[in-house]
C-alpha positions as CSV (number, residue, x, y, z in Angstrom):
1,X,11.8,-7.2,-22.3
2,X,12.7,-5.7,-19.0
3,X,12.6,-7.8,-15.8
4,X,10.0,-7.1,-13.5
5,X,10.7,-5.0,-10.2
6,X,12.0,-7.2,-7.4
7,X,8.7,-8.0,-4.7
8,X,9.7,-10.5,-2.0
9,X,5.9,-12.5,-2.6
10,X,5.8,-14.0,1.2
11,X,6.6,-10.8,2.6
12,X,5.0,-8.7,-0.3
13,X,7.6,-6.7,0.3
14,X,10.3,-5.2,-2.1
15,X,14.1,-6.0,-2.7
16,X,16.3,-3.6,-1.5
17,X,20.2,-3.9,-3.2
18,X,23.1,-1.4,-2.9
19,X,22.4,-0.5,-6.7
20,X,21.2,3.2,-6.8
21,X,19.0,2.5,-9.9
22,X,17.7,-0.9,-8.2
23,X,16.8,1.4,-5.6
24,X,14.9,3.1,-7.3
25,X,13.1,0.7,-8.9
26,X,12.3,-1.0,-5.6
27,X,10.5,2.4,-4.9
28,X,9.0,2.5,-8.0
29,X,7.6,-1.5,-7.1
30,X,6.7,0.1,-3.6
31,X,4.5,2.5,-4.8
32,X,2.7,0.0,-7.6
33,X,2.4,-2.1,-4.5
34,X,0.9,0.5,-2.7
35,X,-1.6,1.3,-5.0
36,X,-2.2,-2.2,-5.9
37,X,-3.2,-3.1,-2.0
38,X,-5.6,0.0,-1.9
39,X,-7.3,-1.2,-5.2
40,X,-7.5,-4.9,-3.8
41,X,-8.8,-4.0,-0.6
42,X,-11.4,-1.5,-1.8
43,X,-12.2,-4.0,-4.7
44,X,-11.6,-7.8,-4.2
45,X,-13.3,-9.0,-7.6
46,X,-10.3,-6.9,-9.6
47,X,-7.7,-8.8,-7.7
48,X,-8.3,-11.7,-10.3
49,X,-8.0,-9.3,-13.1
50,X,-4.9,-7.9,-11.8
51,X,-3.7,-11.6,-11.7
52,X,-4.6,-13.1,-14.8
53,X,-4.4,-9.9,-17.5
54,X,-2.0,-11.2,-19.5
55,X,-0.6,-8.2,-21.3
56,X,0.0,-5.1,-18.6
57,X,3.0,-3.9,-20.2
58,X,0.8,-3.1,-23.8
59,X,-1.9,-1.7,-21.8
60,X,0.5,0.7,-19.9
61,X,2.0,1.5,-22.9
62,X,-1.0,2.4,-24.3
63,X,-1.7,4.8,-21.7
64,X,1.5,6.5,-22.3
65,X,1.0,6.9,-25.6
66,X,-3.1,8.5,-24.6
67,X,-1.1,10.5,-22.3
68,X,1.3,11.7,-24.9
69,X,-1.7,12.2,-27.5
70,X,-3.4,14.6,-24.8
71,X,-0.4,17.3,-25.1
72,X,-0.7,17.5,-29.0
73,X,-4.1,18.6,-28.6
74,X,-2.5,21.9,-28.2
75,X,-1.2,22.2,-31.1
76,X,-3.0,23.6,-34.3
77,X,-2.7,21.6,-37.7
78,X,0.4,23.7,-38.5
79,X,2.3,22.4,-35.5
80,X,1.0,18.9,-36.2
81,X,2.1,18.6,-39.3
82,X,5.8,20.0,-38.4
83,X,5.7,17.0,-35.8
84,X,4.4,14.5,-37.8
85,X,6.6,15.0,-41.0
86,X,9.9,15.2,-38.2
87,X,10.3,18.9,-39.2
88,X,9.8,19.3,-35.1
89,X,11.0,17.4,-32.9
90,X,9.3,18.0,-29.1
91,X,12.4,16.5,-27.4
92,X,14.8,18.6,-28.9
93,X,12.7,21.6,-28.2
94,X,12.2,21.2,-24.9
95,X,16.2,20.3,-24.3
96,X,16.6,23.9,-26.0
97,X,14.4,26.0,-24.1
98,X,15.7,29.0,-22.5
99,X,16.5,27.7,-18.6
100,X,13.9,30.4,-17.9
101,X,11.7,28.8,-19.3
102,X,12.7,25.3,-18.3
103,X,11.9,22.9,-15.0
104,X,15.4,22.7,-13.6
């Protein structure tokens, strides 16, 4: 289990360390808080939920995993099928694209 992004809770503000990935991180923490204060304010009734869900790490990986689902809907049963049995594997063709076709 990873440890949760450093947040100063008197200040609500975020650690800050030398460590470029802590860094990064902390922005990462920044911006949750940031999202999490506009939520709050706009709703004060969900700032209980937001305290008290117990399991926010499941439920955001469930979202990653809709999110992931959403980009095979693309794909005709063929394509599925080459996925699912491993015959395909996404990662390795995207790492393979030509760099024309490619975000650099």
């Amino acid at each position: 289990m990873q440890r949760p992004l450093p947040l100063d809770r008197t200040s609500g503000r975020i650690e800050i360390s030398g460590n470029h990935q802590e860094r990064n991180m902390s922005s990462t923490a920044e911006k949750i808080a940031d999202n999490l204060s506009g939520y709050v304010r706009n709703n004060p009734a969900g700032k209980e939920l937001i305290e008290t869900y117990p399991d926010w790490a499941r439920l955001a990986q469930n979202e990653m995993d809709r999110r992931a689902a959403k980009l095979l809907e693309v794909f005709g049963a063929e394509e599925l099928q080459a996925i699912a049995s491993g015959r395909a594997s996404l990662p390795y063709i995207v790492i393979n694209l030509p760099d024309e076709q490619r975000c650099l």
